[in-house]
MARLUM-634559 format. One record per atom (N, C-alpha, C): residue number from 1; residue in three letters; atom name; x, y, z. Coordinates in nm, 4 decimals. Example, Ala and Ser with C-alpha at 12.3 -4.5 7.8 and 13.67 -1.06 7.14 Angstrom:
REM MARLUM-634559
+-----+------+------+----------+----------+----------+
: pos : code : site :       c1 :       c2 :       c3 :
+-----+------+------+----------+----------+----------+
:   1 :  ALA :    N :   1.3190 :  -0.5690 :   0.7800 :
:   1 :  ALA :   CA :   1.2300 :  -0.4500 :   0.7800 :
:   1 :  ALA :    C :   1.3200 :  -0.3300 :   0.7800 :
:   2 :  SER :    N :   1.2850 :  -0.2250 :   0.7080 :
:   2 :  SER :   CA :   1.3670 :  -0.1060 :   0.7140 :
:   2 :  SER :    C :   1.2900 :   0.0030 :   0.7870 :
+-----+------+------+----------+----------+----------+
//
This chain:
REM MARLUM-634559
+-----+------+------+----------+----------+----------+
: pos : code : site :       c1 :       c2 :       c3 :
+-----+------+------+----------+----------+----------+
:   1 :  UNK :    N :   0.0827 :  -0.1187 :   0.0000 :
:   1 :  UNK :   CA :   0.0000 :   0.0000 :   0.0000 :
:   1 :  UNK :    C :   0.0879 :   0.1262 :   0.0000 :
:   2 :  UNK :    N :   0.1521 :   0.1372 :   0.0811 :
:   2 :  UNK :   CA :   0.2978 :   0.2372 :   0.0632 :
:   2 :  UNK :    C :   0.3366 :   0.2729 :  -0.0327 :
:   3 :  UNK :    N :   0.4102 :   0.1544 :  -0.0943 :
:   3 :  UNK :   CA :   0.4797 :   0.1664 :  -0.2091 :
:   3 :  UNK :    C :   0.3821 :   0.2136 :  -0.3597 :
:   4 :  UNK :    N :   0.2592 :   0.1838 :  -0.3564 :
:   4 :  UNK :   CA :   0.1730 :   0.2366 :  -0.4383 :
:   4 :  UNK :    C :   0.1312 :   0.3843 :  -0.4067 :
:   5 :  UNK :    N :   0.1266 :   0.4113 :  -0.2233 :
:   5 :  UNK :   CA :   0.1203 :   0.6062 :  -0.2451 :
:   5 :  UNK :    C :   0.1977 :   0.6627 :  -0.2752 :
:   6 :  UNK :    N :   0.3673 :   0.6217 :  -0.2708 :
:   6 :  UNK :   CA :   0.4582 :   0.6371 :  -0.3203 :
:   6 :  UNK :    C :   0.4731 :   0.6790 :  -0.4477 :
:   7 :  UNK :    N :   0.4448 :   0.5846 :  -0.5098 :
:   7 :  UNK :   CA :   0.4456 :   0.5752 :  -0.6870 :
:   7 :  UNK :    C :   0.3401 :   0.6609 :  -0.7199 :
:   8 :  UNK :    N :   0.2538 :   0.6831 :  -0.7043 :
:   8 :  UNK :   CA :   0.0869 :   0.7879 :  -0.6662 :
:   8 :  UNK :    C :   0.1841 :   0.9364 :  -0.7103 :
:   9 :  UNK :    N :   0.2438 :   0.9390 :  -0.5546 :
:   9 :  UNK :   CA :   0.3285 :   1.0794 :  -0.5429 :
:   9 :  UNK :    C :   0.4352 :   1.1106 :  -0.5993 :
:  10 :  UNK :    N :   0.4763 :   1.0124 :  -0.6617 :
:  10 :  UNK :   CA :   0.6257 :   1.0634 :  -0.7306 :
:  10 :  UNK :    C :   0.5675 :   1.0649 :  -0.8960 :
:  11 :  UNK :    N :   0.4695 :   0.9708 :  -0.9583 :
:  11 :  UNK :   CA :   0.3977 :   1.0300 :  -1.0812 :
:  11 :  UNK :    C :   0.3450 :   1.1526 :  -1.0763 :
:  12 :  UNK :    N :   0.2732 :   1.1930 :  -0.9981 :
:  12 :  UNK :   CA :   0.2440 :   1.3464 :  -0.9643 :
:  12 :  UNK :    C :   0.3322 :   1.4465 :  -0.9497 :
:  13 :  UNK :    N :   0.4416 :   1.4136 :  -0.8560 :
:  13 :  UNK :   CA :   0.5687 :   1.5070 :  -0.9189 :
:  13 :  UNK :    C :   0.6432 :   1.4986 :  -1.0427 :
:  14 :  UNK :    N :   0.6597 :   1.4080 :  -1.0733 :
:  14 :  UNK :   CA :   0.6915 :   1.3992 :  -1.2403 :
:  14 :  UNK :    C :   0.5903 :   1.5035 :  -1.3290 :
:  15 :  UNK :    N :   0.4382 :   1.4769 :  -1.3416 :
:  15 :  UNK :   CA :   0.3626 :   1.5152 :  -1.3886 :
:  15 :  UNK :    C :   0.3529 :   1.6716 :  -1.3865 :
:  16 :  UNK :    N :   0.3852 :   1.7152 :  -1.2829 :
:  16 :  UNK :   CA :   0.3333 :   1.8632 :  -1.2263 :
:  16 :  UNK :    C :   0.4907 :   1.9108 :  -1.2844 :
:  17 :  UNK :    N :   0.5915 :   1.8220 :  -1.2357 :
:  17 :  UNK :   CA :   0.7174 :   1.9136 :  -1.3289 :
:  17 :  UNK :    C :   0.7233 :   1.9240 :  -1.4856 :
:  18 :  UNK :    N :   0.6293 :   1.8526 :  -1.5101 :
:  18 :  UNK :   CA :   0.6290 :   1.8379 :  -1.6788 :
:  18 :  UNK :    C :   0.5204 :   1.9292 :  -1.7742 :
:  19 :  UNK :    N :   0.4434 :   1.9406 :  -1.6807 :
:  19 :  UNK :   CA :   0.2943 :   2.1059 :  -1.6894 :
:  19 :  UNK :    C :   0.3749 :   2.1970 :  -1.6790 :
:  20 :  UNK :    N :   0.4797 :   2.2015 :  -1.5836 :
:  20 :  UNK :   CA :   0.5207 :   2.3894 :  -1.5318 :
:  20 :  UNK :    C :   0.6276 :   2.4064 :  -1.6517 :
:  21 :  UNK :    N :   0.7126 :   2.2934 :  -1.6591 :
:  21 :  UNK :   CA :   0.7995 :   2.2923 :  -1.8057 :
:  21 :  UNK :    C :   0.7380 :   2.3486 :  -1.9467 :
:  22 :  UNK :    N :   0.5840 :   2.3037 :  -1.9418 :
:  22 :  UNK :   CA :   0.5804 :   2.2769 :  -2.0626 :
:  22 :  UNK :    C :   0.4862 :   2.4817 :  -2.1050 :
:  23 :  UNK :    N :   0.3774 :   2.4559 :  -1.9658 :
:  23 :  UNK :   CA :   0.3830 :   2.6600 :  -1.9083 :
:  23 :  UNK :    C :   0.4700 :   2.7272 :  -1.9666 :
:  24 :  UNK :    N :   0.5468 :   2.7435 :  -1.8945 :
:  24 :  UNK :   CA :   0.7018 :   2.8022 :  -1.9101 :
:  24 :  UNK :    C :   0.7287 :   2.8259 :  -2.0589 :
:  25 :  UNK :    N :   0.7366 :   2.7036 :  -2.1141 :
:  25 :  UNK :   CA :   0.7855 :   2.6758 :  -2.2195 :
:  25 :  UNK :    C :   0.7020 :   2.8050 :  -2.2891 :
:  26 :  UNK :    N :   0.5840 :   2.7768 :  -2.3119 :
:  26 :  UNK :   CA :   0.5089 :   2.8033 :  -2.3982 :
:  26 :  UNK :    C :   0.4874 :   2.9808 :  -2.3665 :
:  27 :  UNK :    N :   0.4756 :   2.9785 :  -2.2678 :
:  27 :  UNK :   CA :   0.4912 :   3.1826 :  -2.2019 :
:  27 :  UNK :    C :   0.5682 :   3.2281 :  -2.2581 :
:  28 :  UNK :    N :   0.7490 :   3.1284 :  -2.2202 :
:  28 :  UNK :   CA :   0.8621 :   3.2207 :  -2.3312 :
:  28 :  UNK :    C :   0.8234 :   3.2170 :  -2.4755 :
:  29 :  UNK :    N :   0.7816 :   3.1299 :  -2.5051 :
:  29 :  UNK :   CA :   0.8043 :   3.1449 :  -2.6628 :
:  29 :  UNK :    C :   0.7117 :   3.2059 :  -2.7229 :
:  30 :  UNK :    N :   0.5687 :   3.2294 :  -2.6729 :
:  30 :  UNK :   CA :   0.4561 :   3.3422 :  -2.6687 :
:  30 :  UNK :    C :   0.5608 :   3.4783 :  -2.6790 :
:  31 :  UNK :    N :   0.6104 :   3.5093 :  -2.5736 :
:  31 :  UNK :   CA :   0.6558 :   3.6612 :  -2.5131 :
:  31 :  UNK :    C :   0.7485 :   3.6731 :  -2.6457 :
:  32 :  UNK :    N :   0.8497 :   3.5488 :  -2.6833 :
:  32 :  UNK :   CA :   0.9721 :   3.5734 :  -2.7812 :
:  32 :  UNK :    C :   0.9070 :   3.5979 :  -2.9159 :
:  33 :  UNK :    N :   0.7761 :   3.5460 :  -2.9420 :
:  33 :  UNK :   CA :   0.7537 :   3.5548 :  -3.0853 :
:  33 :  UNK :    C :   0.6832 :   3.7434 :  -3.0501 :
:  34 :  UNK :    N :   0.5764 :   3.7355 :  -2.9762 :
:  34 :  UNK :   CA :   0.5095 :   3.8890 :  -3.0226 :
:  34 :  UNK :    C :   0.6664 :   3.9901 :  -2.9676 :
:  35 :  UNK :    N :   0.7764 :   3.9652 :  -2.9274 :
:  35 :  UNK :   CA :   0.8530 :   4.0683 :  -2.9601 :
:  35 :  UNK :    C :   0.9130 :   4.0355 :  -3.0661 :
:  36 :  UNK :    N :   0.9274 :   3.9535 :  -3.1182 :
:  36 :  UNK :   CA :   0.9943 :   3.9332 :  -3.2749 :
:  36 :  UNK :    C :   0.8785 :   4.0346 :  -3.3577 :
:  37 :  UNK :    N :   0.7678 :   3.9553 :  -3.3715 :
:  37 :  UNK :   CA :   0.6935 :   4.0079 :  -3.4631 :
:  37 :  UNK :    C :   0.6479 :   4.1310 :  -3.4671 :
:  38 :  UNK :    N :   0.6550 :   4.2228 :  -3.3074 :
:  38 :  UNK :   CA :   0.7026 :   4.3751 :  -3.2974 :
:  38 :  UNK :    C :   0.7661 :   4.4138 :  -3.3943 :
:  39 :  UNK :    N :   0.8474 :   4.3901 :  -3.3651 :
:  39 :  UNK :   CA :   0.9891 :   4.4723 :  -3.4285 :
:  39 :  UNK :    C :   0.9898 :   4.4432 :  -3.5692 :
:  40 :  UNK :    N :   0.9108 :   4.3175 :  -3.6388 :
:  40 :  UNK :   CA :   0.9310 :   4.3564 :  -3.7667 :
:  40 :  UNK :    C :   0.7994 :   4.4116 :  -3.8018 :
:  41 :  UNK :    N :   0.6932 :   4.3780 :  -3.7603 :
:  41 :  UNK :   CA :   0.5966 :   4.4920 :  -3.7782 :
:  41 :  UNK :    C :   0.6189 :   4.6324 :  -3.7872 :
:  42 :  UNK :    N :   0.7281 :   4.6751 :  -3.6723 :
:  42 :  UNK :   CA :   0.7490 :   4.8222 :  -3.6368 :
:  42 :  UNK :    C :   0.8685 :   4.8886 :  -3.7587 :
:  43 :  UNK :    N :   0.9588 :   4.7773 :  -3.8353 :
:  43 :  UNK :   CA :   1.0098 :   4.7923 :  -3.9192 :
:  43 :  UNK :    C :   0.9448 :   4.7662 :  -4.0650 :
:  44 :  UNK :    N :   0.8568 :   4.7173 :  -4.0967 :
:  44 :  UNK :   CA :   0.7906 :   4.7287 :  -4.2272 :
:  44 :  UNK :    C :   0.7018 :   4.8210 :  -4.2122 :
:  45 :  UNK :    N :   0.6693 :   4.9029 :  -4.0976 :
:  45 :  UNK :   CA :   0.5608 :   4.9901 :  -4.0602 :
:  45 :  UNK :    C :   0.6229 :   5.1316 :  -4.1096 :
:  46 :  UNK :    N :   0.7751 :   5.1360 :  -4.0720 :
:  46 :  UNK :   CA :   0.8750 :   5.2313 :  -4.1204 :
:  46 :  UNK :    C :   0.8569 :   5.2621 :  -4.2642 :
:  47 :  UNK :    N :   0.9448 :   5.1473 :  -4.2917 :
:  47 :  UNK :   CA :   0.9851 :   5.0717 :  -4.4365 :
:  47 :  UNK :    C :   0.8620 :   5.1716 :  -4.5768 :
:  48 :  UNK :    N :   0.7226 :   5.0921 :  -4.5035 :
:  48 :  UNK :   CA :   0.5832 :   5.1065 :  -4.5893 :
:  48 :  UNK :    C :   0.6037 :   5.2760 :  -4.5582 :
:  49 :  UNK :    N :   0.6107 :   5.3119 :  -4.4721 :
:  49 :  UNK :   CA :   0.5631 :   5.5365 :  -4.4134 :
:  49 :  UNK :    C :   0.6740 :   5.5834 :  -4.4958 :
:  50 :  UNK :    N :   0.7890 :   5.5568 :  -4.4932 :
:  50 :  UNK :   CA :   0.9009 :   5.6127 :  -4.5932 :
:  50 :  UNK :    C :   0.8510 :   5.6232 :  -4.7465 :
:  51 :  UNK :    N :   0.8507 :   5.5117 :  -4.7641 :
:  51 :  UNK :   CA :   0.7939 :   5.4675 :  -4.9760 :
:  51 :  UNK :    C :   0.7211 :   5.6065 :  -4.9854 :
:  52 :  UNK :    N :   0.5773 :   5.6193 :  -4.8785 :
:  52 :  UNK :   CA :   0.4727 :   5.6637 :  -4.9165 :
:  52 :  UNK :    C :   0.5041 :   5.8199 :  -4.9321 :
:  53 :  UNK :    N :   0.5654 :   5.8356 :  -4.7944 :
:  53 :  UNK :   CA :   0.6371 :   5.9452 :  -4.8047 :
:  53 :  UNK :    C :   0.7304 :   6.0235 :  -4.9070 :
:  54 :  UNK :    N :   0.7954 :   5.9599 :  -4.9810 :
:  54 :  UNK :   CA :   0.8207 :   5.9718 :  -5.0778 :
:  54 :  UNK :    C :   0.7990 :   6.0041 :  -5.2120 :
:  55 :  UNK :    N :   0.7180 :   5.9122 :  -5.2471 :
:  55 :  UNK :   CA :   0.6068 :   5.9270 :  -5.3721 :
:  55 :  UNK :    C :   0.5057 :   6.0258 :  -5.3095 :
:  56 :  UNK :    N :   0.4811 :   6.0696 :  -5.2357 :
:  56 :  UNK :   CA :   0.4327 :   6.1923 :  -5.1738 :
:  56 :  UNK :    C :   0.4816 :   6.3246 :  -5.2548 :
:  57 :  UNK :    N :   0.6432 :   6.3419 :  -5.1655 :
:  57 :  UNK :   CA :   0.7086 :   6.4394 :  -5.1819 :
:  57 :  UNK :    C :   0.7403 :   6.4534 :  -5.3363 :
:  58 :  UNK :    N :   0.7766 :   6.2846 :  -5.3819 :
:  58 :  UNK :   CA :   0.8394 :   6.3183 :  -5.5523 :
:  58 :  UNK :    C :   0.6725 :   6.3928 :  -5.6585 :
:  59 :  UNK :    N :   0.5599 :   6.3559 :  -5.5961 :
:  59 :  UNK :   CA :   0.4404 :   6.4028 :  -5.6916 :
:  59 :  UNK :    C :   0.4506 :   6.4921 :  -5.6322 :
:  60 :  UNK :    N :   0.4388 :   6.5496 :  -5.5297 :
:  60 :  UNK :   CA :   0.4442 :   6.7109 :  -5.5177 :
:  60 :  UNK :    C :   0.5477 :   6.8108 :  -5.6008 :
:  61 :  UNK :    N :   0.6636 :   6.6973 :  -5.6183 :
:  61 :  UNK :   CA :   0.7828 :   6.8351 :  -5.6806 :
:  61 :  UNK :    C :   0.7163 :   6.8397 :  -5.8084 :
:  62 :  UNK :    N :   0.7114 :   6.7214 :  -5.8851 :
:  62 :  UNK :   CA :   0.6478 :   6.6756 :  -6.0408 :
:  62 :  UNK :    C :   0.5501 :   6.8099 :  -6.0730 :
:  63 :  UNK :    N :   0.4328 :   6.8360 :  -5.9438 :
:  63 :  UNK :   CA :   0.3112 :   6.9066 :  -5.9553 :
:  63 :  UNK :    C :   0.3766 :   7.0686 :  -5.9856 :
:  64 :  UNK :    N :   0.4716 :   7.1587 :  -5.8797 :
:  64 :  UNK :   CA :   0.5670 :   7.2022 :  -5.8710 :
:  64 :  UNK :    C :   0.6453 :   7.2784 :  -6.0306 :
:  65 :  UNK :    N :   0.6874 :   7.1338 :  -6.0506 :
:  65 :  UNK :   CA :   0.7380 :   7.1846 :  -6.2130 :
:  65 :  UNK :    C :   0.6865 :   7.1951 :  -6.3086 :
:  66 :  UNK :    N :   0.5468 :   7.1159 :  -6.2904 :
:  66 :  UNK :   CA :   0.4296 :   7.1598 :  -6.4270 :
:  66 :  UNK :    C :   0.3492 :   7.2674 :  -6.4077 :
:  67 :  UNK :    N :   0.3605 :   7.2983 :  -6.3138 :
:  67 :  UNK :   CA :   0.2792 :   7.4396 :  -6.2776 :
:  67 :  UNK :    C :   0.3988 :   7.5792 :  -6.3514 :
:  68 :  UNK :    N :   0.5178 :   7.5448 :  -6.2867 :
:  68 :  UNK :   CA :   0.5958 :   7.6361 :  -6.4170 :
:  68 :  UNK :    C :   0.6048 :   7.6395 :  -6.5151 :
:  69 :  UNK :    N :   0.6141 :   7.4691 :  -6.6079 :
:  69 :  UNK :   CA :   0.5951 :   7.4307 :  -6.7244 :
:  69 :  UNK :    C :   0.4859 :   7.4869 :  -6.8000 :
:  70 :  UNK :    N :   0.3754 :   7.4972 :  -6.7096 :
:  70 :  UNK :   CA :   0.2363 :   7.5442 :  -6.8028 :
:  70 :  UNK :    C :   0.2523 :   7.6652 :  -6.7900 :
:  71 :  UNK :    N :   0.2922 :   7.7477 :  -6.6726 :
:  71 :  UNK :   CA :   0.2925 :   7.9196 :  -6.6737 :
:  71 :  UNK :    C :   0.3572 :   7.9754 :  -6.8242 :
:  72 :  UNK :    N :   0.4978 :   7.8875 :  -6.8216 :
:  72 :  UNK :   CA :   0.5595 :   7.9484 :  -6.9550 :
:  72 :  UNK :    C :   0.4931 :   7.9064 :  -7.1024 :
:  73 :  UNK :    N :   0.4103 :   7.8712 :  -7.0894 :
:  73 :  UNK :   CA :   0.3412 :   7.8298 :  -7.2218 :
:  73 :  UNK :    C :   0.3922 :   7.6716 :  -7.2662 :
:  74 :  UNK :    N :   0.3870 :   7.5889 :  -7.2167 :
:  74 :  UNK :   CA :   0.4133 :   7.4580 :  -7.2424 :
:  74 :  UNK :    C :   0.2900 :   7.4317 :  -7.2816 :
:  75 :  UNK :    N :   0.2819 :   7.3341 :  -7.3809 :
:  75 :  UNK :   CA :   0.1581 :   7.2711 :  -7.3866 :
:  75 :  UNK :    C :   0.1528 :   7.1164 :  -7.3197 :
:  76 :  UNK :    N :   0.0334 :   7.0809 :  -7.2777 :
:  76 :  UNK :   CA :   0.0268 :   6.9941 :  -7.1471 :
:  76 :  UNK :    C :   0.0331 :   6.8592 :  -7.2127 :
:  77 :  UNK :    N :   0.0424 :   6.8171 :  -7.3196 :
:  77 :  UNK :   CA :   0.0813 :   6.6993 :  -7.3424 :
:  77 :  UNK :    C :   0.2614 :   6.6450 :  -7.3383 :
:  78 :  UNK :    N :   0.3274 :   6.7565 :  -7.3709 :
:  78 :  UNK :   CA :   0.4608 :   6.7959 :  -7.2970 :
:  78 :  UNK :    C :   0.5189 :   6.7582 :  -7.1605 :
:  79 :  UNK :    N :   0.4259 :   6.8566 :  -7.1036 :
:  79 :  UNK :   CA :   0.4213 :   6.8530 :  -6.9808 :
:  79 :  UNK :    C :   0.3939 :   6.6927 :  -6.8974 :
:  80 :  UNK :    N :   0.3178 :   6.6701 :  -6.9734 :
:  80 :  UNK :   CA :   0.2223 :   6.5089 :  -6.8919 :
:  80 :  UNK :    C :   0.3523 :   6.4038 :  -6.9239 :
:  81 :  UNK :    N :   0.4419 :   6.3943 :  -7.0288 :
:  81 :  UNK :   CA :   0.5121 :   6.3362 :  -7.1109 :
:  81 :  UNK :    C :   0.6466 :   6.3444 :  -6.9769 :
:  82 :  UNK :    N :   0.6837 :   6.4586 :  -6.9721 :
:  82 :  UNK :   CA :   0.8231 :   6.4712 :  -6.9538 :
:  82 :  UNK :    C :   0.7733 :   6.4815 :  -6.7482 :
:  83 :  UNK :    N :   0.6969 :   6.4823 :  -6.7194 :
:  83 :  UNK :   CA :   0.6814 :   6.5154 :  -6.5650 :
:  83 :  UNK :    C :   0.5991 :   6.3492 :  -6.4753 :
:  84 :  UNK :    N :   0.5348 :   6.2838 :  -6.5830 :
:  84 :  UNK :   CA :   0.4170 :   6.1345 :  -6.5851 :
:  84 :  UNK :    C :   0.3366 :   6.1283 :  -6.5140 :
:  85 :  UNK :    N :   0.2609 :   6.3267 :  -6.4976 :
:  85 :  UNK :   CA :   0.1403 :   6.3680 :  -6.4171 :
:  85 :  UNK :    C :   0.0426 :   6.2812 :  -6.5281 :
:  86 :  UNK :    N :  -0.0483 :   6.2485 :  -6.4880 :
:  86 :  UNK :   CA :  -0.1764 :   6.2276 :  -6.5695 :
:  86 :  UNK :    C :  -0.2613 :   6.3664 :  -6.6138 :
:  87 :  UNK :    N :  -0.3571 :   6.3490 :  -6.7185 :
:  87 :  UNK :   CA :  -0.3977 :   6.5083 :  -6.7399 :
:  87 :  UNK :    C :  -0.4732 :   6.5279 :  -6.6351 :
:  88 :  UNK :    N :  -0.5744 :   6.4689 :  -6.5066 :
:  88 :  UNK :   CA :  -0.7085 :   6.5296 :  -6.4279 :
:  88 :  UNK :    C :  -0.5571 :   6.5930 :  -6.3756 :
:  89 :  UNK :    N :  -0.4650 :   6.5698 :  -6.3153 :
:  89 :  UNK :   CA :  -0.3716 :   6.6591 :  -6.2100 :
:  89 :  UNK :    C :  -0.3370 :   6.8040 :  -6.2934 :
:  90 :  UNK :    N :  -0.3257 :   6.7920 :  -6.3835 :
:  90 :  UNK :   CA :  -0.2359 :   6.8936 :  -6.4858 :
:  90 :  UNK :    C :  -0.4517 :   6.9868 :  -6.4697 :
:  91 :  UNK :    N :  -0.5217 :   6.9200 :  -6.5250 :
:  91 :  UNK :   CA :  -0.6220 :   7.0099 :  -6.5043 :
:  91 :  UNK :    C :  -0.6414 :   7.0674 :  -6.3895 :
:  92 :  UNK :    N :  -0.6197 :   7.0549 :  -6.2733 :
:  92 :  UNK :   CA :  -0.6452 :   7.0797 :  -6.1554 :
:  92 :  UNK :    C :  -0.5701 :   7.1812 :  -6.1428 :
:  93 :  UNK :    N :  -0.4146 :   7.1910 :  -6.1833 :
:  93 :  UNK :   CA :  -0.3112 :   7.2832 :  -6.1746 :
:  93 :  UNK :    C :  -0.3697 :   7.4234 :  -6.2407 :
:  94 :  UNK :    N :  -0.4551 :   7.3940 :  -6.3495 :
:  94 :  UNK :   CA :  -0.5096 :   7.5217 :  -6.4613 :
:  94 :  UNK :    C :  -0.6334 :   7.5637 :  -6.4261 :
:  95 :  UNK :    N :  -0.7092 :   7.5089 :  -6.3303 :
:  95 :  UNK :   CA :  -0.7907 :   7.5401 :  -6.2519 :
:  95 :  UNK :    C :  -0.8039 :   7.6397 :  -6.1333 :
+-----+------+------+----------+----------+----------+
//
């Protein structure tokens, strides 16, 4: 009878060390992935705001130089050609 509460209690400690292992386990590697996947989230989050930023700033200059282009008498197929505004933007500019 002993030797069976014995064996009772030492499967149960086996058992209970093999739950908190496996807890553990699974908490770190939870915590390790959402900071991995932070940081590259927070870096393609960059990555993507830069591009946009960009093609932002480069259609603004484009807009910029066809607005001079047309002041001096360019004609806007010129203009659309050498700058790769589409015409509704170039209309908007003469508007």
């Amino acid at each position: 009878q002993r030797e069976y509460e014995a064996s009772k209690m030492a499967y149960r400690d086996i058992k209970n060390s093999i739950d908190t292992a496996k807890r553990e386990g699974k908490e770190e590697g939870l915590a390790e992935g959402m900071e991995k996947g932070l940081a590259e989230g927070m870096e393609k989050g960059l990555a993507e705001g830069m591009k946009k930023g960009m093609e932002k700033g480069m259609n603004k200059r484009s807009l910029e130089i066809a607005r001079k282009m047309l002041a001096n008498g360019m004609d806007a197929a010129t203009v659309m050609e050498i700058t790769g505004l589409p015409e509704s933007q170039l209309q908007q500019l003469k508007g």
